[in-house]
Backbone as JSON Lines, residues from 0, in Angstrom:
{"i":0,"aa":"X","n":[51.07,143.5,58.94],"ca":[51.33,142.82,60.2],"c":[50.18,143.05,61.17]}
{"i":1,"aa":"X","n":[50.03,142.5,61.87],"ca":[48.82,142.17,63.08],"c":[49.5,142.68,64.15]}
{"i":2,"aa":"X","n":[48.3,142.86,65.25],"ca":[48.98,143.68,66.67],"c":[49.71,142.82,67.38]}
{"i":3,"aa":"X","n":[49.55,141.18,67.38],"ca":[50.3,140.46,67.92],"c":[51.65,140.09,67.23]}
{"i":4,"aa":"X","n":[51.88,140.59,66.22],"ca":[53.33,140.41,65.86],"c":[54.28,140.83,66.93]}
{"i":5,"aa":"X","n":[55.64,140.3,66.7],"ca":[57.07,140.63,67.92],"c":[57.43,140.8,66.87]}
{"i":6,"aa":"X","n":[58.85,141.95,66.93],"ca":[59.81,142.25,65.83],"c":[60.99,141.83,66.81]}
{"i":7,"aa":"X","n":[61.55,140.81,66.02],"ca":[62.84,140.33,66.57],"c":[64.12,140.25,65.68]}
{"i":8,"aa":"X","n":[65.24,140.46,65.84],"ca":[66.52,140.6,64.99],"c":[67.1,139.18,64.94]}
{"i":9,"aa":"X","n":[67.6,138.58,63.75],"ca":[67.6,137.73,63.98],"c":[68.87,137.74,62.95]}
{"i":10,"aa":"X","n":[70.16,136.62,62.87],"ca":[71.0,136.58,62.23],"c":[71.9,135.58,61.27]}
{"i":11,"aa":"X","n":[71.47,136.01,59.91],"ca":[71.37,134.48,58.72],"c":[72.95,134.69,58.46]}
{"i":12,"aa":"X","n":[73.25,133.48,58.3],"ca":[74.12,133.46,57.21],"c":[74.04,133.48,56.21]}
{"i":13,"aa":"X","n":[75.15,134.89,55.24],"ca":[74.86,135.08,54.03],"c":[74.08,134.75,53.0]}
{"i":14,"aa":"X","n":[74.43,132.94,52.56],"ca":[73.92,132.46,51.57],"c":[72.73,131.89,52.1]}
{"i":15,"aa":"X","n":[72.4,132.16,53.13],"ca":[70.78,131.56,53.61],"c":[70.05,132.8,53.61]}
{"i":16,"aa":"X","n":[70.92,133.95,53.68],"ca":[69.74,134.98,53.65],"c":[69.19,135.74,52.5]}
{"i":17,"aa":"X","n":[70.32,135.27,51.81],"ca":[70.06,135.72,50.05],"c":[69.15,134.51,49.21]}
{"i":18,"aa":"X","n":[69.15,132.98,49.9],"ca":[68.08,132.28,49.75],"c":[66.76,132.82,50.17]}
{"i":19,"aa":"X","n":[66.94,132.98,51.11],"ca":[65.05,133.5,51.4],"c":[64.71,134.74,50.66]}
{"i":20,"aa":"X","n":[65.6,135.67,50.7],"ca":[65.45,136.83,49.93],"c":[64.71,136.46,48.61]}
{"i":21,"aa":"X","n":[65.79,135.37,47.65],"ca":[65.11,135.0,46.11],"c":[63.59,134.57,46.61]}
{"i":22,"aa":"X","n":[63.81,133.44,47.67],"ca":[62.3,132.8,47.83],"c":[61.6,133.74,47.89]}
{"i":23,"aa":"X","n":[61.83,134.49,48.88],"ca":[60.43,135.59,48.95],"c":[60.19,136.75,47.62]}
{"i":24,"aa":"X","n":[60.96,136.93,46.31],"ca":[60.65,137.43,45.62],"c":[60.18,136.47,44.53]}
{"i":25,"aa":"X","n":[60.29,135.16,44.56],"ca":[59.81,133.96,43.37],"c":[58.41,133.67,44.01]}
{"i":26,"aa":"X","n":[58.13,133.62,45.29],"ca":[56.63,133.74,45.86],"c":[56.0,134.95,46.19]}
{"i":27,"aa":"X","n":[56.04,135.85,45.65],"ca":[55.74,137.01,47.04],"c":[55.1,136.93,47.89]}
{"i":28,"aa":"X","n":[55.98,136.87,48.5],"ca":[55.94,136.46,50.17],"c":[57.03,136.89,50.77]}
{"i":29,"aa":"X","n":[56.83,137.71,51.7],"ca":[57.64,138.29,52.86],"c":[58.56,137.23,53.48]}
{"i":30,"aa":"X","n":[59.8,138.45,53.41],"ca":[60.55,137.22,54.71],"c":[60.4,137.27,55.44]}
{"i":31,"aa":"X","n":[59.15,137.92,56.5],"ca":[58.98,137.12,58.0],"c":[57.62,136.05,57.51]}
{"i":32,"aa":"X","n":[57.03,136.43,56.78],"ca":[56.32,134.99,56.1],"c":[57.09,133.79,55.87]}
{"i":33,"aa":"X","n":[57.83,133.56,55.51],"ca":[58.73,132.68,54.89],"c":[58.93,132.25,56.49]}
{"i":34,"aa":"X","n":[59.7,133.27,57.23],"ca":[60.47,132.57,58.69],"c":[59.57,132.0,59.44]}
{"i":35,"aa":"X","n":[58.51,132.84,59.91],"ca":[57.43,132.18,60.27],"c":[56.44,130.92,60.22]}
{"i":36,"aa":"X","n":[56.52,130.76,59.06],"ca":[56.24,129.14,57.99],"c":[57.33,128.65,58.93]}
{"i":37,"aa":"X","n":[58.43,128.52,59.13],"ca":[59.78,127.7,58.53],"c":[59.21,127.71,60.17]}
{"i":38,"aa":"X","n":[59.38,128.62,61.03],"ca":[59.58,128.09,62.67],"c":[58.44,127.43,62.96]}
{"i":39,"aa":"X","n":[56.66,127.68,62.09],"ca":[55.75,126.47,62.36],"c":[56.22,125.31,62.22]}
{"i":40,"aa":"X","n":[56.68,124.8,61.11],"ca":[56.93,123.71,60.46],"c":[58.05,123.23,61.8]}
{"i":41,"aa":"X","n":[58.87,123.55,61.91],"ca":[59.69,122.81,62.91],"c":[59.38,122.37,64.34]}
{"i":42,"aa":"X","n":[58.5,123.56,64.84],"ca":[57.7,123.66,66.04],"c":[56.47,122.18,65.95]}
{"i":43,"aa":"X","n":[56.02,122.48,64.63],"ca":[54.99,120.96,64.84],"c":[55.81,119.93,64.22]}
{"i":44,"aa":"X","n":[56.75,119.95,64.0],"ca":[57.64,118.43,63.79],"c":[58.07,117.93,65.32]}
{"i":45,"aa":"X","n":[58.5,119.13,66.01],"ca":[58.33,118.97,67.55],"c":[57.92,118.45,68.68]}
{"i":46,"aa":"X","n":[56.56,118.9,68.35],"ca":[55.37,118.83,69.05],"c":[54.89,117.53,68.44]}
{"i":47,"aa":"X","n":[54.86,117.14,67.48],"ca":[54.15,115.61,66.25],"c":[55.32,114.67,67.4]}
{"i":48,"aa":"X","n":[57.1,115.12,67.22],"ca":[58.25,113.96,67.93],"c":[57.92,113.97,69.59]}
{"i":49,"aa":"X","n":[57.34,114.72,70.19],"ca":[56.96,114.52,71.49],"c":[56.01,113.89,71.81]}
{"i":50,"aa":"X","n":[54.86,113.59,71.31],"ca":[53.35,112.79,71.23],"c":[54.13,111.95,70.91]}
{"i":51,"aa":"X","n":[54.96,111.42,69.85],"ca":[55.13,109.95,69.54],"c":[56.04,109.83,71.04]}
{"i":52,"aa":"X","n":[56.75,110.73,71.86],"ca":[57.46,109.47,72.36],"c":[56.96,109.66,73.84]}
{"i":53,"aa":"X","n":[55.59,110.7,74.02],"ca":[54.62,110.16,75.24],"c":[54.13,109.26,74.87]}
{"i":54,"aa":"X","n":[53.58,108.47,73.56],"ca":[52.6,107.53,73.7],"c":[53.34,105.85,73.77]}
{"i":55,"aa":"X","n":[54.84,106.34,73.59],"ca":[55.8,105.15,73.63],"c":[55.83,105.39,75.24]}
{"i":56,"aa":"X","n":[56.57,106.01,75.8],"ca":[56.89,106.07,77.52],"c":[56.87,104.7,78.27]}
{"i":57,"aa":"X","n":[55.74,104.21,78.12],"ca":[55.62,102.93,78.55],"c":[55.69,101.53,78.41]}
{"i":58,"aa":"X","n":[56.35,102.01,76.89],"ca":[57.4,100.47,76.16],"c":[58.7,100.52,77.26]}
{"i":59,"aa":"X","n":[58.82,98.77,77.26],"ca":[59.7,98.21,78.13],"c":[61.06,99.23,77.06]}
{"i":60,"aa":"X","n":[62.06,99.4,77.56],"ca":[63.62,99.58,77.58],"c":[64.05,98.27,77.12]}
{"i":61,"aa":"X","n":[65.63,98.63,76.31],"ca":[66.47,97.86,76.61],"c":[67.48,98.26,76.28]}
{"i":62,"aa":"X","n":[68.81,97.72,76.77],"ca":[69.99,98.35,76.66],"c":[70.55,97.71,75.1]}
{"i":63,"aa":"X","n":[71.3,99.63,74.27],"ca":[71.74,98.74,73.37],"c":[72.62,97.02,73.09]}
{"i":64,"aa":"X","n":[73.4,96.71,74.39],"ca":[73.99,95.98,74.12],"c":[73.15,94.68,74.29]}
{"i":65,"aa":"X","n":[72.64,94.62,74.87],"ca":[71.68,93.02,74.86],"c":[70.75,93.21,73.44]}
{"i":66,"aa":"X","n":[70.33,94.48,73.02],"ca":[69.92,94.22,71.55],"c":[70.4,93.64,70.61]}
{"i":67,"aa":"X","n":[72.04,94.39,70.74],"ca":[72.69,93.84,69.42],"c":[72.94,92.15,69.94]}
{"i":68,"aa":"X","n":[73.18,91.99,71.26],"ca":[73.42,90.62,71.28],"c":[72.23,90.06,70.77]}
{"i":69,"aa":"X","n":[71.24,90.3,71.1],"ca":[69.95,89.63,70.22],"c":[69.84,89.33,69.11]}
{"i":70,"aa":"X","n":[70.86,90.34,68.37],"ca":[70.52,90.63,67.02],"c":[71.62,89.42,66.38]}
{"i":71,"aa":"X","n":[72.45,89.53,67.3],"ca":[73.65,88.14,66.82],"c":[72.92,86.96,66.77]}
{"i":72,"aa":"X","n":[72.12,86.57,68.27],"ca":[72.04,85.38,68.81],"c":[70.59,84.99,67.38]}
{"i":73,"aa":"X","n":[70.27,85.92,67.02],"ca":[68.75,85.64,65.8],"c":[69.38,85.45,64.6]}
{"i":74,"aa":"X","n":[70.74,85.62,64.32],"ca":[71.61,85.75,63.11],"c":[71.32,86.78,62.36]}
{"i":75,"aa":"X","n":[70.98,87.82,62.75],"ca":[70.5,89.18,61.92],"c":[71.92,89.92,61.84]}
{"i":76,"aa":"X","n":[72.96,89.92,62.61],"ca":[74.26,90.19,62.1],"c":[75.4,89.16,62.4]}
């Protein structure tokens, strides 16, 4: 571990923690490796879903219901 590591307690449910457990002995790889991976990965799925919807911001709106009426009035349902 590095000086910037945090040790934090953290609390799995059973069969998720005996999953990472196997994972980290079928890779060796630590389970704060493993957790760590797992909270990047979500953190930049995050960060990737927030850029997409600053660079939308400035698409017009519309309310679902005049969509779906749209969607009638085009015969799409």
């Amino acid at each position: 571990m590095t000086a910037l590591t945090k040790r934090v307690t953290i609390y799995l449910e059973p069969t998720l923690h005996r999953a990472l457990r196997l994972k980290s002995i079928e890779t060796s790889r630590s389970l704060s490796n493993l957790v760590n991976e797992a909270v990047r990965t979500e953190l930049a799925e995050d960060a990737e879903d927030l850029g997409i919807f600053d660079a939308r911001k400035n698409e017009p709106t519309i309310k679902f219901e005049d969509f779906v009426k749209e969607l009638k009035r085009n015969g799409k349902i």
